[in-house]
PAKEBA-362183 format. One record per residue (C-alpha): z negated, y negated, x; residue number from 1. Coordinates in steps of 0.2 Angstrom, whole numbers, plus 2048, in hexadecimal, padded with zeros to 3 digits. Example, Ala and Ser with C-alpha at 12.3 -4.5 7.8 and 13.67 -1.06 7.14 Angstrom:
BEGIN
{w: 7D9&v: 816&u: 83E&k: 1}
{w: 7DC&v: 805&u: 844&k: 2}
This chain:
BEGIN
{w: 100&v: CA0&u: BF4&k: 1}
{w: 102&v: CA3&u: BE1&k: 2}
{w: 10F&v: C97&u: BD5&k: 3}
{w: 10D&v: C96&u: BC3&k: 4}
{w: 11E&v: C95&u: BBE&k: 5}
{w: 121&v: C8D&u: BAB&k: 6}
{w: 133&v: C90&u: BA7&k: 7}
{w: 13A&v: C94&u: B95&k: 8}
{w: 14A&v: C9B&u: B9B&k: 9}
{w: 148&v: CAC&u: BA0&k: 10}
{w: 157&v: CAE&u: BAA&k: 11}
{w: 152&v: C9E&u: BB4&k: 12}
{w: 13E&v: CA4&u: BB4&k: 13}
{w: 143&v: CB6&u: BBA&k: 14}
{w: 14E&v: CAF&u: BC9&k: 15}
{w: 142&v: CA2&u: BCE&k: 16}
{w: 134&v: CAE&u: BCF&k: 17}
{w: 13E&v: CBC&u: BD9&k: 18}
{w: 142&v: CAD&u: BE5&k: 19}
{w: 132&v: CA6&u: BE6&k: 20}
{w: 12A&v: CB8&u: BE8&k: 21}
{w: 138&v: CBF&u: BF8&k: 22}
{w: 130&v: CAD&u: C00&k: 23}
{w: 11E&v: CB5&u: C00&k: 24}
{w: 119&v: CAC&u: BF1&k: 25}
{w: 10F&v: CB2&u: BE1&k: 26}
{w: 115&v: CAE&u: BD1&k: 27}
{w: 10E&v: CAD&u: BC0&k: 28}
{w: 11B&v: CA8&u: BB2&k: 29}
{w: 11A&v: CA2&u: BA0&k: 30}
{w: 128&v: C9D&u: B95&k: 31}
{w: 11F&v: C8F&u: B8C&k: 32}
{w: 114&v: C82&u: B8F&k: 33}
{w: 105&v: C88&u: B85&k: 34}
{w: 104&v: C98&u: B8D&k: 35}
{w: 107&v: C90&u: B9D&k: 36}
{w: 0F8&v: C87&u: B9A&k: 37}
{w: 0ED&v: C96&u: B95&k: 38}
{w: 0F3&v: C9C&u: BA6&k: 39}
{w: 0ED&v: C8D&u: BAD&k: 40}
{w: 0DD&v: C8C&u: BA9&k: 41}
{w: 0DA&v: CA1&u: BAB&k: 42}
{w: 0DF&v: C9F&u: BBD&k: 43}
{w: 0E1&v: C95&u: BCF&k: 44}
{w: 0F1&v: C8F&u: BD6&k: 45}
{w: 0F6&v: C88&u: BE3&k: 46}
{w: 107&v: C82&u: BDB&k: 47}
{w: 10D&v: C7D&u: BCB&k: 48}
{w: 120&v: C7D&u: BC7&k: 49}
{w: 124&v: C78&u: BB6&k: 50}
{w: 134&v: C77&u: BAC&k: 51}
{w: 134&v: C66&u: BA1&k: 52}
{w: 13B&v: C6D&u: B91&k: 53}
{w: 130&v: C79&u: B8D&k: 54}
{w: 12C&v: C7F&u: B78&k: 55}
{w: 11B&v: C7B&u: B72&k: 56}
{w: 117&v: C70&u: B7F&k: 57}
{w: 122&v: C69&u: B8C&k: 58}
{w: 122&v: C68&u: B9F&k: 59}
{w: 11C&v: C55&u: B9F&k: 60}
{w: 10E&v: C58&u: B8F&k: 61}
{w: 108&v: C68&u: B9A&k: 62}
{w: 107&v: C5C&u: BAB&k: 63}
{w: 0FD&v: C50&u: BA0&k: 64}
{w: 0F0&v: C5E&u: B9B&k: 65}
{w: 0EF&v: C67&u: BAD&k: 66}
{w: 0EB&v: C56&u: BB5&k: 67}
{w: 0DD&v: C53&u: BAA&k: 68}
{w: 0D3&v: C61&u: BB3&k: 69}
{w: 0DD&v: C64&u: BC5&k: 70}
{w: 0E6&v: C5C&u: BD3&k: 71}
{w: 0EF&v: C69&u: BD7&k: 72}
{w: 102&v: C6A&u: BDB&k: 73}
{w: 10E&v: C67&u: BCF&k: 74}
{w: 121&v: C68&u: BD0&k: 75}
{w: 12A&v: C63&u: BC2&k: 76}
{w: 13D&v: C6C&u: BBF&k: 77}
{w: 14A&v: C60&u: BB6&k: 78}
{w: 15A&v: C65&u: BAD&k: 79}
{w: 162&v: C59&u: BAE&k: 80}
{w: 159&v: C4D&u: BBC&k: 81}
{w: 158&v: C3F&u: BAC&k: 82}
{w: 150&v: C2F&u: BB1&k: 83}
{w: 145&v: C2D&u: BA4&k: 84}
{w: 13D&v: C41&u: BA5&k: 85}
{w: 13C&v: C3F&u: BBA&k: 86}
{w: 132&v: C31&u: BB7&k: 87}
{w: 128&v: C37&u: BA7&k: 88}
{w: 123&v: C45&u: BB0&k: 89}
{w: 11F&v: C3C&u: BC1&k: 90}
{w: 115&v: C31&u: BB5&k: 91}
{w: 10C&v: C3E&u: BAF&k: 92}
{w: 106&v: C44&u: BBF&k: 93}
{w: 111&v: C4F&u: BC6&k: 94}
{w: 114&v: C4F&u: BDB&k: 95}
{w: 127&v: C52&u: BDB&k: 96}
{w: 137&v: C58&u: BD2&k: 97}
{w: 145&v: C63&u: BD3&k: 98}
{w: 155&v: C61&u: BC9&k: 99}
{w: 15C&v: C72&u: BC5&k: 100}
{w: 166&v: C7C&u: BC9&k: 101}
{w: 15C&v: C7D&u: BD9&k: 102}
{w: 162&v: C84&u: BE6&k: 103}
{w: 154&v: C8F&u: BEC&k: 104}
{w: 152&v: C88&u: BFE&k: 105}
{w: 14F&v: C78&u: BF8&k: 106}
{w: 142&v: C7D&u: BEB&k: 107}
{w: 139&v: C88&u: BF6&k: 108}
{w: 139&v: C78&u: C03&k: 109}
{w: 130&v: C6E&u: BF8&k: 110}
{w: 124&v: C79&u: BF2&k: 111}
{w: 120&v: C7C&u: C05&k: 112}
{w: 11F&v: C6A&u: C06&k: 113}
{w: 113&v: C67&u: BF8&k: 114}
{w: 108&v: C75&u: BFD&k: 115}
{w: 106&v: C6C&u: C0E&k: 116}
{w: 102&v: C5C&u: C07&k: 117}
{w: 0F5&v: C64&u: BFD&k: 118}
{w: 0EC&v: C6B&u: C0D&k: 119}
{w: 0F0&v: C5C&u: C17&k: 120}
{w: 0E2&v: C55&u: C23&k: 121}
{w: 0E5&v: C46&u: C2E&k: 122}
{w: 0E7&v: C48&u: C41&k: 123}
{w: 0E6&v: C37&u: C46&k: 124}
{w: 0D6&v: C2E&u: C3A&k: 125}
{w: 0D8&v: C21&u: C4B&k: 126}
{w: 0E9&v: C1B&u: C46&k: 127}
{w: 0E1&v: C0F&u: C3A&k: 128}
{w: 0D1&v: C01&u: C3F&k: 129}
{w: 0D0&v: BF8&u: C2F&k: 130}
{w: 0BC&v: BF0&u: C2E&k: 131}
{w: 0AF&v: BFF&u: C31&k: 132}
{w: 0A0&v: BFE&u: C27&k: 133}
{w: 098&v: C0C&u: C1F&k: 134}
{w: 093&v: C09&u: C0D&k: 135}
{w: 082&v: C11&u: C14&k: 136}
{w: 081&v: C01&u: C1F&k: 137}
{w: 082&v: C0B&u: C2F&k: 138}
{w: 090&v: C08&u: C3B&k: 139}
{w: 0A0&v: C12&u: C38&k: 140}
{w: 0A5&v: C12&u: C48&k: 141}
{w: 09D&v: C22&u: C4C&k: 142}
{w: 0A7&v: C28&u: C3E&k: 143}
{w: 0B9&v: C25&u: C41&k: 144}
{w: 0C0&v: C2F&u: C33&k: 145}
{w: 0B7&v: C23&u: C28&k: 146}
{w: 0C3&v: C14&u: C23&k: 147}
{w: 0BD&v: C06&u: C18&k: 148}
{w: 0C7&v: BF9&u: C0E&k: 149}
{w: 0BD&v: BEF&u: C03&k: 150}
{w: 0B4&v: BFA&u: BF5&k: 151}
{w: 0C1&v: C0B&u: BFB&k: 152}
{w: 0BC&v: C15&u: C06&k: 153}
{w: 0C7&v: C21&u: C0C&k: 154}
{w: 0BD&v: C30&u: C17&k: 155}
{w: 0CF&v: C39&u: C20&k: 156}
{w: 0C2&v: C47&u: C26&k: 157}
{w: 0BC&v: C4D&u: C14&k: 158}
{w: 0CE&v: C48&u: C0D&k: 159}
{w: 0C2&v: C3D&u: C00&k: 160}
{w: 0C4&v: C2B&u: BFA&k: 161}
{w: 0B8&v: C22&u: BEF&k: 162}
{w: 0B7&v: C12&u: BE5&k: 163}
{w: 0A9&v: C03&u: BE4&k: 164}
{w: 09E&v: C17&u: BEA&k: 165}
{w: 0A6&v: C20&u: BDD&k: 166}
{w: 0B2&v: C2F&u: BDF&k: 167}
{w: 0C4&v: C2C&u: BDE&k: 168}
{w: 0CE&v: C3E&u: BD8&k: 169}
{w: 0DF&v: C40&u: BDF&k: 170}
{w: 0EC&v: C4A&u: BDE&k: 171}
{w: 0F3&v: C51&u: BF0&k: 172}
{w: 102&v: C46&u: BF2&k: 173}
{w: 0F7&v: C35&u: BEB&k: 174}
{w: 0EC&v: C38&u: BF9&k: 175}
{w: 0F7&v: C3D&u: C07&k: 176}
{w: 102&v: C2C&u: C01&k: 177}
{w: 0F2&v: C24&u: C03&k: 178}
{w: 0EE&v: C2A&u: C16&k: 179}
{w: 0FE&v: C23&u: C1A&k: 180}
{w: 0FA&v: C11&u: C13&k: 181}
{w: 0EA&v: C13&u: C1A&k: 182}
{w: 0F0&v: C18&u: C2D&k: 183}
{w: 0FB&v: C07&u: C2C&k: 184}
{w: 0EE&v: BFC&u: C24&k: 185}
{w: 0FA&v: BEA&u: C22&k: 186}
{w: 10B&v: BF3&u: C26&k: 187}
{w: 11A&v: BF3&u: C19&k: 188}
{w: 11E&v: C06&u: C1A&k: 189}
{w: 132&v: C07&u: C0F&k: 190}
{w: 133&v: C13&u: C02&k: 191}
{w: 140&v: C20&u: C0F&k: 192}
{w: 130&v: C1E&u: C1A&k: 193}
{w: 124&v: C25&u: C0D&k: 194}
{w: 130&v: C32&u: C08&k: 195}
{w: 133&v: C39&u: C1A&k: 196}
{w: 120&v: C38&u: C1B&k: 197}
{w: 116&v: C3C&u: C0D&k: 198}
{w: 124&v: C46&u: C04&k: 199}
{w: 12C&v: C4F&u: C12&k: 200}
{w: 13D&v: C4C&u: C0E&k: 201}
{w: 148&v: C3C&u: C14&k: 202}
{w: 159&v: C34&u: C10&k: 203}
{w: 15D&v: C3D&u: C00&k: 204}
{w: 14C&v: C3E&u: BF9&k: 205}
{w: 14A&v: C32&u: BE8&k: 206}
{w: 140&v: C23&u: BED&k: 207}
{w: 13A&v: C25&u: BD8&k: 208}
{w: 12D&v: C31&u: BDD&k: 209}
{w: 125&v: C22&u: BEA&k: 210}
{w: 126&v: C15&u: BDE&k: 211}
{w: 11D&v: C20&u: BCF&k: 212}
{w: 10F&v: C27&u: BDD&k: 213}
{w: 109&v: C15&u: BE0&k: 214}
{w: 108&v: C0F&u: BCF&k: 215}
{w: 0FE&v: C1F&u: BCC&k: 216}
{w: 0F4&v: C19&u: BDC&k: 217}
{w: 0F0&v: C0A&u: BD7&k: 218}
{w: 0EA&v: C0F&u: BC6&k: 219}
{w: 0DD&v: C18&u: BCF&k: 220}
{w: 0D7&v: C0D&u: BDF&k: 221}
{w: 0DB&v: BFE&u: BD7&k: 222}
{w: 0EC&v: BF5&u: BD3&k: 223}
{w: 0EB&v: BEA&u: BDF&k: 224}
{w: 0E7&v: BF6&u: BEE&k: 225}
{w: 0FB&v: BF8&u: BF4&k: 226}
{w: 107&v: BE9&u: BF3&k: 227}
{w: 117&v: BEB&u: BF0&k: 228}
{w: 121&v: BE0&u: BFC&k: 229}
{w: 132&v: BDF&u: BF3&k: 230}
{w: 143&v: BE5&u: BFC&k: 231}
{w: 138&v: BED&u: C08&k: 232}
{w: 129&v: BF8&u: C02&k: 233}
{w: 117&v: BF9&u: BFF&k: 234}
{w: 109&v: BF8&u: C09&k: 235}
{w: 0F4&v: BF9&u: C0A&k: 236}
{w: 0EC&v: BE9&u: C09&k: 237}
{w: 0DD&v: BE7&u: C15&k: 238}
């Protein structure tokens, strides 16, 4: 598994990648955003980590500009854990945060748990029976990993999801929060139910990261796709 690392302290980006690498991991540092970005596009990843203040262009600019090409993984990395940069950054595409200093138990655990949303396949496509008809016309019975809901269509087999027949991108924890609505079609799943689920991590996980995933969701599948059902949480509408 290789990490670009984008860090502009070099004491912090020397340590992170001396971590990272005793855990088995590649690393690929830059101390910038725009060099960050020339790494980017020269190579694959599997991970992103990025620091948010960054010179040239920052963490949350640099998010913006690898989402216009990739869904790949991205973990932003916070000072100072400020509101307003967690949620300009989860706006701007990124899966999850970190507030530094990390403790690097912590920060290798959610890299591990991003990289398994990112090759997460649905074991149980029969957990879910919303209506079953095949845009084709055939009967989608015979394909069980095939869940319609109005226009989406949501194949838990291929891990893709299309739109009115049009090819919806996500990014890994978009769709693996989607799965989930989509095994409880009708069902109010909480926001501590979401994080256990989708983000791997329970009780002191921030319920911020749930609330900016759906709205990025619902930009995508349709606004109206997951009801928010106040004091409670969201669910999949039928």
């Amino acid at each position: 598994m290789t990490i670009l690392l984008v860090e502009d302290d070099e004491v912090i980006r020397r340590s992170v990648t001396m971590a990272l690498e005793r855990y088995g991991y590649r690393v690929m540092s830059a101390g910038d955003g725009l060099t960050g970005l020339e790494l980017f596009r020269e190579g694959r990843h599997d991970l992103l980590l990025l620091d948010v203040m960054l010179p040239g262009l920052d963490g949350i600019g640099l998010c913006r500009r690898i989402r216009e090409t990739s869904m790949d993984p991205v973990l932003m990395m916070s000072a100072r854990g400020d509101a307003l940069e967690v949620v300009s950054g989860l706006e701007a595409g990124a899966d999850d945060y970190v507030v530094k200093p990390v403790d690097t138990a912590v920060l290798v655990a959610r890299i591990r748990s991003l990289l398994r949303r990112a090759v997460y396949a649905p074991a149980q496509a029969d957990r879910a029976r919303p209506e079953r008809h095949r845009p084709d016309g055939r009967d989608s019975d015979r394909d069980p990993a095939l869940l319609v809901f109005g226009d989406l269509t949501i194949d838990t087999a291929g891990l893709e999801v299309s739109l009115a027949g049009r090819p919806v991108a996500l990014a890994p924890t978009e769709l693996r929060l989607l799965l989930e609505f989509a095994a409880h079609p009708g069902t109010v799943l909480d926001r501590q139910a979401l994080l256990r689920n989708v983000w791997d991590y329970g009780w002191d996980g921030d319920s911020r990261v749930v609330d900016l995933c759906v709205q990025r969701l619902r930009k995508k599948i349709g606004a109206d796709r997951v009801e928010t059902v106040r004091g409670f949480g969201y669910k999949l509408r039928r």
